[in-house]
TISE-951151 format. One record per residue (C-alpha): x, y, z. Coordinates in steps of 0.02 Angstrom, whole numbers, plus 50000, padded with zeros to 5 digits. Example, Ala and Ser with C-alpha at 12.3 -4.5 7.8 and 13.67 -1.06 7.14 Angstrom:
2
506154977550390
506844994750357
# end
This chain:
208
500005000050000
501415010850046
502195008749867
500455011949787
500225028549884
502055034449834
501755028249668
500065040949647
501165054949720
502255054649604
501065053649460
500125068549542
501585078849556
502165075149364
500345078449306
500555093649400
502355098549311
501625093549142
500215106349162
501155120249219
502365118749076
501055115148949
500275133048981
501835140648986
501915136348831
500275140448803
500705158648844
502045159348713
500835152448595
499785166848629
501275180748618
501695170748444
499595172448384
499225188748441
500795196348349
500375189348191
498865198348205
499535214348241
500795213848104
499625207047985
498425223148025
499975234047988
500325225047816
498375229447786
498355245647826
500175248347736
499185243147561
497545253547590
497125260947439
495725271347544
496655284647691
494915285647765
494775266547790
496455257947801
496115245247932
494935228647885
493265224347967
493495207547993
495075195848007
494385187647848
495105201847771
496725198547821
496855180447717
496455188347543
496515206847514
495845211047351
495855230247393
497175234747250
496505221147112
498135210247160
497645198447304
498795200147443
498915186447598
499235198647739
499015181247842
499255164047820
497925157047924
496815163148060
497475157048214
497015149048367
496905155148536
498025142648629
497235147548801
495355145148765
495535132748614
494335143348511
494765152048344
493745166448423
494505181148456
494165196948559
494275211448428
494895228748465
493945241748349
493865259048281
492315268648342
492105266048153
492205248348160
493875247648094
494785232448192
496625237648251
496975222648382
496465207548453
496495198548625
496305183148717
494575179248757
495275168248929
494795174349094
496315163549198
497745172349276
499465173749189
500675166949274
501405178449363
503365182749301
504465194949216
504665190549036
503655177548931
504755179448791
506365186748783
505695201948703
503855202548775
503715208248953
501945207749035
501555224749138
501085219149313
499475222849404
498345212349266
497225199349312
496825191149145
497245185348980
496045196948924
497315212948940
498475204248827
498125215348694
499305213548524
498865229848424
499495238248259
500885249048278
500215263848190
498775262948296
499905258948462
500945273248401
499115284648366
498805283648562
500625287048620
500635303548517
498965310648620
499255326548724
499735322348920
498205321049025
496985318548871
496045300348874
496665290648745
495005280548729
494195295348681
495385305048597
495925289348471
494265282248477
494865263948507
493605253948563
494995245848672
497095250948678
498705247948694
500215255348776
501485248848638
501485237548521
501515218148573
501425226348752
499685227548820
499505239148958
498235234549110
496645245649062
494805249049117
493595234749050
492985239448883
491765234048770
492415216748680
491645208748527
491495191348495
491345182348322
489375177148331
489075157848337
488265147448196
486415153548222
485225139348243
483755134048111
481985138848179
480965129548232
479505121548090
478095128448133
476805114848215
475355107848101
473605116748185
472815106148297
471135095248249
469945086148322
468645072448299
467055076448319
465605061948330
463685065148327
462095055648422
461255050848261
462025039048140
463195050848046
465045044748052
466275054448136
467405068248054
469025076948102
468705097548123
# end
């Protein structure tokens, strides 16, 4: 019994290793993702043939951009969010709908520690993967040039922001938008009800 209970320990205690180091990874996953988004949003916005629109709408947009009459693949594939397993993504918009950024949609806590890669640095004080926000440079850069003291929110009008590029800064909850799940088929609409009706004499019965 002894050697069984030693024996579950261990296994415990390697399960317990395994899943640490598995999200750890998970997290660099996530740095990886989240920057391919952001730089694919620059490439976008570097080819805009419209000044008043250069960002897309959707990350749809970023696969085939057929803006210029040349399709360009800004990127390769939309990825996966390695912390909720979901290729949904929280998207950070434009007041005009214009999406500069994306973010995790997980609510666990990072681990907490200086550096998940060598050259991405988590600001402390933020509870969630939420406020991991990858956003565009230019836009990043947009927010950085506002006057001291002004609200950047407002001033930009990001739906959500950024304190650098590939650095997301612990913010005020904002408003996130999800990508809408498959909508169901209605219902069929139920036949209308009958019923038989019989009578005292000798007439036969008949549905109503």
């Amino acid at each position: 019994m002894f050697l069984i209970a030693i024996m579950g320990m261990a296994a415990a205690m390697a399960s317990a290793v395994w899943s640490t180091t598995q999200r750890r990874d998970n997290e660099r996953e996530l740095v990886f993702a989240g920057r391919q988004f952001a730089d694919a949003i620059e490439r976008y916005r570097k080819h805009s043939v419209d000044p008043l629109h250069p960002y897309p709408r959707s990350l749809e947009e970023l696969l085939r951009d057929d803006r210029s009459g040349v399709p360009r693949h800004h990127l390769r594939r939309l990825y996966v969010d390695p912390m909720t397993g979901d290729s949904r993504w929280g998207l950070i918009r434009q007041a005009d709908g214009a999406i500069v950024g994306v973010h995790s949609l997980s609510a666990r806590t990072p681990f907490v520690r200086k550096v998940v890669t060598p050259d991405f640095a988590p600001p402390a004080g933020i509870n969630s993967y939420r406020q991991w926000r990858f956003v565009a440079p230019s836009a990043a850069s947009a927010l950085a040039a506002q006057d001291v003291g002004a609200d950047p929110a407002l001033a930009s009008g990001l739906t959500h922001t950024d304190a650098a590029p590939g650095k997301p800064a612990p913010l005020p909850p904002a408003l996130t938008e999800v990508a809408p799940q498959p909508s169901q088929p209605a219902a069929q609409a139920s036949a209308p009800e009958r019923r038989l009706v019989c009578f005292i004499d000798n007439r036969p019965c008949q549905w109503e």
